[in-house]
TILUM-650256 format. One record per residue: residue in three letters; y, x, z of N, C-alpha, C, O, CB in turn; residue number from 1. Coordinates in Angstrom, 2 decimals. Glycine has a CB too. Layout:
! TILUM-650256
dolum; nc2; nc1; nc3; cac2; cac1; cac3; cc2; cc1; cc3; oc2; oc1; oc3; cbc2; cbc1; cbc3; kegu
ALA; Y; X; Z; Y; X; Z; Y; X; Z; Y; X; Z; Y; X; Z; NUM
...
//
This chain:
! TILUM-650256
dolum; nc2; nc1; nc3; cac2; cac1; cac3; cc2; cc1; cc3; oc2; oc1; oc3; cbc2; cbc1; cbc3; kegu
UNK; -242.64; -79.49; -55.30; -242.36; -79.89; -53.93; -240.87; -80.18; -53.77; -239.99; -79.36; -54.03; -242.81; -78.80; -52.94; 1
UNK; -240.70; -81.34; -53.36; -239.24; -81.51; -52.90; -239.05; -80.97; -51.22; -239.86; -80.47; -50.44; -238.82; -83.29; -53.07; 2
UNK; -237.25; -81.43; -51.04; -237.22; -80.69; -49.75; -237.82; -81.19; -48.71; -238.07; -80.52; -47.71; -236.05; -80.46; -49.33; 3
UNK; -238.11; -82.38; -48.84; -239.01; -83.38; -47.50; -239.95; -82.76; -47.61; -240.09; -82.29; -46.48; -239.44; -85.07; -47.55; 4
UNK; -241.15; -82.21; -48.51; -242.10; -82.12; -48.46; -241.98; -80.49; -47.72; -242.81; -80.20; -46.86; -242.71; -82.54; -49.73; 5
UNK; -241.19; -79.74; -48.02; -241.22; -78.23; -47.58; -240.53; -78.48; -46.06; -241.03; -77.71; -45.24; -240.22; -77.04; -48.75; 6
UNK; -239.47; -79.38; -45.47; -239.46; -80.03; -44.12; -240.42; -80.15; -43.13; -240.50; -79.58; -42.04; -239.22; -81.09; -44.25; 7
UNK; -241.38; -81.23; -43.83; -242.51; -81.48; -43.09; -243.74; -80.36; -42.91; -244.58; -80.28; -42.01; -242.98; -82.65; -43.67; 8
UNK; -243.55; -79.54; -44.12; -244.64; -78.53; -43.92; -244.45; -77.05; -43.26; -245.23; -76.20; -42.82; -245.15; -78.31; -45.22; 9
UNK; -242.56; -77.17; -43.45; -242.13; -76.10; -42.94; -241.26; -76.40; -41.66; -240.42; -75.60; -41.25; -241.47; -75.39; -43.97; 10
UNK; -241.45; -77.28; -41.23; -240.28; -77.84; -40.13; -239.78; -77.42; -38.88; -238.62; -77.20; -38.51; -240.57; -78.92; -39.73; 11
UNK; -240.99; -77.34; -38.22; -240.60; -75.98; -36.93; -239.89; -74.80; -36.94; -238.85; -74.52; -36.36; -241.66; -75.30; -36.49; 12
UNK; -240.68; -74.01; -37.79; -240.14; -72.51; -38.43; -239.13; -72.49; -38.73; -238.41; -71.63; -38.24; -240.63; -71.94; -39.50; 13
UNK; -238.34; -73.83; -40.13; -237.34; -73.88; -40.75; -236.38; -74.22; -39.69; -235.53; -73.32; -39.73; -237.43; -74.70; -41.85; 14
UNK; -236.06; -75.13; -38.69; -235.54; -75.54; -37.68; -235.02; -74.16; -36.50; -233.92; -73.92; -36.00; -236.62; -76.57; -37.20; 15
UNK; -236.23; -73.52; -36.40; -236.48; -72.31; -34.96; -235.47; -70.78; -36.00; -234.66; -69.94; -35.61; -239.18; -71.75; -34.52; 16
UNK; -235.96; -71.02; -37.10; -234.78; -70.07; -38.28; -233.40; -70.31; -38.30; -232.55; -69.41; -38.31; -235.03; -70.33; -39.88; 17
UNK; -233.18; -71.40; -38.30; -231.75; -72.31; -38.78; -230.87; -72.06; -37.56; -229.69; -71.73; -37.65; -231.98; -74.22; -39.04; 18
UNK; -231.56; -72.26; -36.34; -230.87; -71.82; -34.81; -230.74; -70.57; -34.26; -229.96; -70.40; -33.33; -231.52; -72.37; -33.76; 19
UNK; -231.61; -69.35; -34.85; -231.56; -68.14; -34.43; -229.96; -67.67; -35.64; -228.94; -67.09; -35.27; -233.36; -67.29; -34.65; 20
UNK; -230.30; -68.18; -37.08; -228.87; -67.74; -38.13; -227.90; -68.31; -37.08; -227.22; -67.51; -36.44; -228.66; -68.65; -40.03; 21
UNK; -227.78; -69.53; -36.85; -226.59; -70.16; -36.40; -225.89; -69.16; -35.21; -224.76; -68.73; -35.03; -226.98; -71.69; -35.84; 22
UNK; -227.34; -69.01; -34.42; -226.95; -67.92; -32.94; -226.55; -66.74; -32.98; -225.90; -66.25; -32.06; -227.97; -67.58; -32.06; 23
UNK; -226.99; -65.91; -34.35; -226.46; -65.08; -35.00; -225.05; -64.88; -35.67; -224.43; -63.82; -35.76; -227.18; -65.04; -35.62; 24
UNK; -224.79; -65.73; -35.99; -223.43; -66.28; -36.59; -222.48; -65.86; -35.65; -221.64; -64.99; -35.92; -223.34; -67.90; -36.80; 25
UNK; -222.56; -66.56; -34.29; -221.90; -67.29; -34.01; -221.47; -66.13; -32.70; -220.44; -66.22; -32.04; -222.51; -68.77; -33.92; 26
UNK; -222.50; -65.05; -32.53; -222.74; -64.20; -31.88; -221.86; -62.72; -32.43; -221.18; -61.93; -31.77; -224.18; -64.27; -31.84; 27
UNK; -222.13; -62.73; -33.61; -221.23; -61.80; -34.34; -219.64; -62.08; -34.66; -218.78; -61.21; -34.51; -221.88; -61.62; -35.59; 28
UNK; -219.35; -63.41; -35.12; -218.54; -63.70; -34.79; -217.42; -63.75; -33.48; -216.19; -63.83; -33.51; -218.90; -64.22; -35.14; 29
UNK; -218.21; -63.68; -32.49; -217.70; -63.36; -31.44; -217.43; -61.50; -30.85; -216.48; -60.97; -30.28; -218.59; -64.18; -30.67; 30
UNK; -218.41; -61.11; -31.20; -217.97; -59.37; -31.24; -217.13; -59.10; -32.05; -216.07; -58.66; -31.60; -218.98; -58.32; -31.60; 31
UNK; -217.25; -59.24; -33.37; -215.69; -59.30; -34.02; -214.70; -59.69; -33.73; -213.60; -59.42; -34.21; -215.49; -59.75; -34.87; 32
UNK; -215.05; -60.61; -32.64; -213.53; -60.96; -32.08; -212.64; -60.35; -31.46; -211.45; -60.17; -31.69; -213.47; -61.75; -31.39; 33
UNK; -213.59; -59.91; -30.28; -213.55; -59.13; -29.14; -213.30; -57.75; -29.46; -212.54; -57.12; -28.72; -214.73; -59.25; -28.39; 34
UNK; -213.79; -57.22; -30.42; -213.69; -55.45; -30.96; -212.56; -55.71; -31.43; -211.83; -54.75; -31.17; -214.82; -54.63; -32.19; 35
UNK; -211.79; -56.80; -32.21; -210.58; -56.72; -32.91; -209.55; -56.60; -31.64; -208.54; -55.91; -31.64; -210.34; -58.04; -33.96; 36
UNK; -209.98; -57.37; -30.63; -208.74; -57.71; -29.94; -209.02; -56.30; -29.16; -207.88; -55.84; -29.08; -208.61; -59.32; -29.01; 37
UNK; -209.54; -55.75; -28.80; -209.92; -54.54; -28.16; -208.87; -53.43; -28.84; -207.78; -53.01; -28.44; -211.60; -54.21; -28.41; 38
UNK; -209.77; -53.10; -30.22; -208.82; -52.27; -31.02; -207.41; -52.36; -31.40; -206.75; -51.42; -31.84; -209.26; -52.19; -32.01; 39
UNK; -206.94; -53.71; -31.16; -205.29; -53.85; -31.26; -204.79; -53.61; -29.65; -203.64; -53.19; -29.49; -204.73; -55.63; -31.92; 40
UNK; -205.43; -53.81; -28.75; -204.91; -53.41; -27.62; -205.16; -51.69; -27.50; -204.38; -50.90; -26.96; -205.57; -54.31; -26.47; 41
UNK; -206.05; -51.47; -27.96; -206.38; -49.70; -27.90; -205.13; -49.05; -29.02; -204.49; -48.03; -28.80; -208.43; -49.23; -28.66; 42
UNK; -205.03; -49.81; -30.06; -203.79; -49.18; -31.18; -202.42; -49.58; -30.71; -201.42; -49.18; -31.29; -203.92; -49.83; -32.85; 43
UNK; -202.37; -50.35; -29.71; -201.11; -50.50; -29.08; -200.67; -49.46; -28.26; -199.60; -48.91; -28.48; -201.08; -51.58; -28.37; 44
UNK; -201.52; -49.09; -27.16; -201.88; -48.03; -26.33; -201.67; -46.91; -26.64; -200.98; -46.22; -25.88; -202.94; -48.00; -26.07; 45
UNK; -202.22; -46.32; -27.95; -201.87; -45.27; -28.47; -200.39; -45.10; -29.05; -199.67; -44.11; -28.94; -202.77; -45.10; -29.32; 46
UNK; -200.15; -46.18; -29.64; -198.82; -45.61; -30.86; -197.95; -45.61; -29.62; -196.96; -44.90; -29.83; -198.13; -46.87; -32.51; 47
UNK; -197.93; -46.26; -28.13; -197.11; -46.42; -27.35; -196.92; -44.74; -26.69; -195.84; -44.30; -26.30; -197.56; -47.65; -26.45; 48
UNK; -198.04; -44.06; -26.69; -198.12; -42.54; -25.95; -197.56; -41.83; -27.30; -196.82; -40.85; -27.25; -199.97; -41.89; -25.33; 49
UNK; -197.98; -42.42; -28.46; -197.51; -41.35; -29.39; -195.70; -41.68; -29.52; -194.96; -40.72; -29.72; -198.49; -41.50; -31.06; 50
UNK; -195.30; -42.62; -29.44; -194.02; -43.00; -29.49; -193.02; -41.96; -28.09; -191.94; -41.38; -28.20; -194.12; -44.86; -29.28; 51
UNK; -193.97; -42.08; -26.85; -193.27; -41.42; -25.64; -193.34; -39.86; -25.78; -192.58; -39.02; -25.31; -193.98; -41.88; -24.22; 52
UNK; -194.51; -39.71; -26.59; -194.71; -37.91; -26.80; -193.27; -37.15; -27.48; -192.50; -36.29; -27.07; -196.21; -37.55; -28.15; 53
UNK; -193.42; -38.25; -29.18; -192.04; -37.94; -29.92; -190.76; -37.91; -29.25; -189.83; -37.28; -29.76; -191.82; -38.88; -30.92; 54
UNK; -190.58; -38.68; -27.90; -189.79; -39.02; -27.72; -189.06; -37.92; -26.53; -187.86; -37.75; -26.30; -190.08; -40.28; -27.62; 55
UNK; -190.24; -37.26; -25.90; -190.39; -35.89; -25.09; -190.10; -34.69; -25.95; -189.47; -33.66; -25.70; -191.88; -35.71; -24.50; 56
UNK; -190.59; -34.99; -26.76; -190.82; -33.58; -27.99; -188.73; -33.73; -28.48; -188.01; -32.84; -28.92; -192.60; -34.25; -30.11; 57
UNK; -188.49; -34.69; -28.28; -186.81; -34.20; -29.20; -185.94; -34.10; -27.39; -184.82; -33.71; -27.05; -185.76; -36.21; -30.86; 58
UNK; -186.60; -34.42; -26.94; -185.74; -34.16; -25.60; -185.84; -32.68; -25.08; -184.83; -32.20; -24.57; -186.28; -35.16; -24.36; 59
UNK; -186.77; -32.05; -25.15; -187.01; -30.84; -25.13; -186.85; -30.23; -26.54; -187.47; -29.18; -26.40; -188.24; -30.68; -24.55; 60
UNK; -186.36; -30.25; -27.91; -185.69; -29.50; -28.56; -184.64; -29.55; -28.52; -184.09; -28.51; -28.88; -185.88; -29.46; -29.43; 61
UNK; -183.55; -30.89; -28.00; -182.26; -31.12; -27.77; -181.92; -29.90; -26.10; -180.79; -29.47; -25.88; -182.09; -33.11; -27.57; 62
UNK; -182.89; -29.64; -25.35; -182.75; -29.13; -24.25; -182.35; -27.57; -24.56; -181.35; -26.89; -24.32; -184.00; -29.39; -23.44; 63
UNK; -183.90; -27.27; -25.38; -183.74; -25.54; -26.07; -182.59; -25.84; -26.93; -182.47; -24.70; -27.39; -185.26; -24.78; -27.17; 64
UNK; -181.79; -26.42; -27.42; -180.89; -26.46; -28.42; -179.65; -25.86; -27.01; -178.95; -24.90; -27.33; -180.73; -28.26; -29.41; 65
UNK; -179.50; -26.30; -25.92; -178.73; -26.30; -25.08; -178.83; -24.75; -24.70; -178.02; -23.90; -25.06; -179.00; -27.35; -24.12; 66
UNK; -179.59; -24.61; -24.19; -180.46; -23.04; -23.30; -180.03; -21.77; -24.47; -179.44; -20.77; -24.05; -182.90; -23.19; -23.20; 67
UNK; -180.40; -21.93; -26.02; -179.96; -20.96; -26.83; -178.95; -21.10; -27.19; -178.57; -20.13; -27.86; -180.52; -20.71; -27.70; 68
UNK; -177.80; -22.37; -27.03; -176.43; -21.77; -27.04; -175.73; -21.33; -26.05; -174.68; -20.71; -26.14; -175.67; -22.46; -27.47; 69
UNK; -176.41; -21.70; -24.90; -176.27; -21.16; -23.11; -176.23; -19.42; -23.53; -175.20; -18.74; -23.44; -178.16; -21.71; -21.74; 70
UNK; -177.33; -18.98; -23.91; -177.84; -17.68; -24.18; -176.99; -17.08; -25.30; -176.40; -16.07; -24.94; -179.36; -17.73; -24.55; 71
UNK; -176.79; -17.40; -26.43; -175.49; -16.86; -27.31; -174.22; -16.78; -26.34; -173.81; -15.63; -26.25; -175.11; -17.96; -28.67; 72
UNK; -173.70; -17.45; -25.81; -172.54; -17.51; -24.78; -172.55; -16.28; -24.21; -171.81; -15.32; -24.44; -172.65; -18.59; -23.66; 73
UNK; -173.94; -16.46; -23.06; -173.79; -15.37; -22.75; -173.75; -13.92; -23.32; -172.97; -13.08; -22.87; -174.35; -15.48; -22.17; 74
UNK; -174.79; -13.62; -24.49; -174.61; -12.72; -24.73; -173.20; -12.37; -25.47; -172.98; -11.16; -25.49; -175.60; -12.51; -25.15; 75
UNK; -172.18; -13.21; -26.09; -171.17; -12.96; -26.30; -170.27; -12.39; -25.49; -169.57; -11.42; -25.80; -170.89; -13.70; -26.65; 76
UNK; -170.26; -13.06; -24.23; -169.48; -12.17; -22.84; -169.76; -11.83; -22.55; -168.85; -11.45; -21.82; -169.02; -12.22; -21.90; 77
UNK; -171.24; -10.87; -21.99; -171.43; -9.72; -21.74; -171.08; -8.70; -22.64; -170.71; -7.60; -22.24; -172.49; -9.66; -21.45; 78
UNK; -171.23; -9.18; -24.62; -171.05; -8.10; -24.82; -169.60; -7.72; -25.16; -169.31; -6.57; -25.48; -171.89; -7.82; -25.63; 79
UNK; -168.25; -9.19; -25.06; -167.03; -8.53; -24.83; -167.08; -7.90; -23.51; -166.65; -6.78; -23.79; -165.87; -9.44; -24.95; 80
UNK; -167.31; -7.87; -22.29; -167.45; -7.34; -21.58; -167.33; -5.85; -20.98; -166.61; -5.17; -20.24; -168.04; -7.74; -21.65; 81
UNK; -168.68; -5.74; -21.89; -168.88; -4.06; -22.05; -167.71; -3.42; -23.28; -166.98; -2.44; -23.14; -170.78; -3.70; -22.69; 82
UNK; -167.78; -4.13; -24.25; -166.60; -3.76; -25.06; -165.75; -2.93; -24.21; -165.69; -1.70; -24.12; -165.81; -4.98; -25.60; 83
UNK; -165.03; -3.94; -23.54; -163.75; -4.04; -22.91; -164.06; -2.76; -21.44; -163.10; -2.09; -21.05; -163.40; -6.01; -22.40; 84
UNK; -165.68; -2.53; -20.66; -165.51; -1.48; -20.14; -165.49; -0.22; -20.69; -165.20; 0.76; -20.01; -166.15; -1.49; -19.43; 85
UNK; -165.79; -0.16; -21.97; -166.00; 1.04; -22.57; -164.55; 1.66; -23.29; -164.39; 2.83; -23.66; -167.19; 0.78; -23.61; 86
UNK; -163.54; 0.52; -23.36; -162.59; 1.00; -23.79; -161.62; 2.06; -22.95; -160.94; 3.07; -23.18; -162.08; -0.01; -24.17; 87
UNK; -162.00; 1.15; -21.80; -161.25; 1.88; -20.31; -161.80; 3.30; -19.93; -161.36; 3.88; -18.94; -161.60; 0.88; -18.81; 88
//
C-alpha cells in the first residue's frame, strides 16, 4: 500500500488525528510558556524577599554590634565607678 492508498482508506481518522497532535502541540506549548513566565516572575519574587531578608538580617547584627558595645561601656563605668566608691 502506498500513502494514497492508506489516505483514502484512512482519511478521516488520519486528518481528525493530525488536528487533535497539532492542538496538542500547540496547547502544551503554550503552558510551557505561561508556567515559564510564571516561574521567572515567582523566582524573581522570591530572590527579591530573600535579598531584603539578608539585608534586615546584617542591619540587625550591625545594630546588636552597637547595643553590646553600648553594654561593655557601660559595664566598664559602672564598674570604675564602684571601684572608685569603694576606695573612699
Amino acid at each position: 500500500m502506498n500513502w494514497l492508498e492508506l489516505l483514502e482508506r484512512y482519511g478521516v481518522p488520519l486528518v481528525v488525528a493530525a488536528a487533535f497532535w497539532w492542538f496538542i502541540q500547540k496547547q502544551n506549548k503554550y503552558i510551557q510558556d505561561e508556567l515559564s513566565k510564571e516561574l521567572r516572575e515567582s523566582f524573581a519574587r522570591v530572590e527579591g524577599i530573600i535579598i531584603k531578608l539578608i539585608d534586615q538580617q546584617k542591619l540587625m547584627q550591625l545594630g546588636q554590634k552597637g547595643i553590646e558595645s553600648s553594654y561593655k561601656s557601660l559595664v566598664t563605668i559602672i564598674t570604675k565607678l564602684y571601684k572608685d566608691e569603694k576606695k573612699r
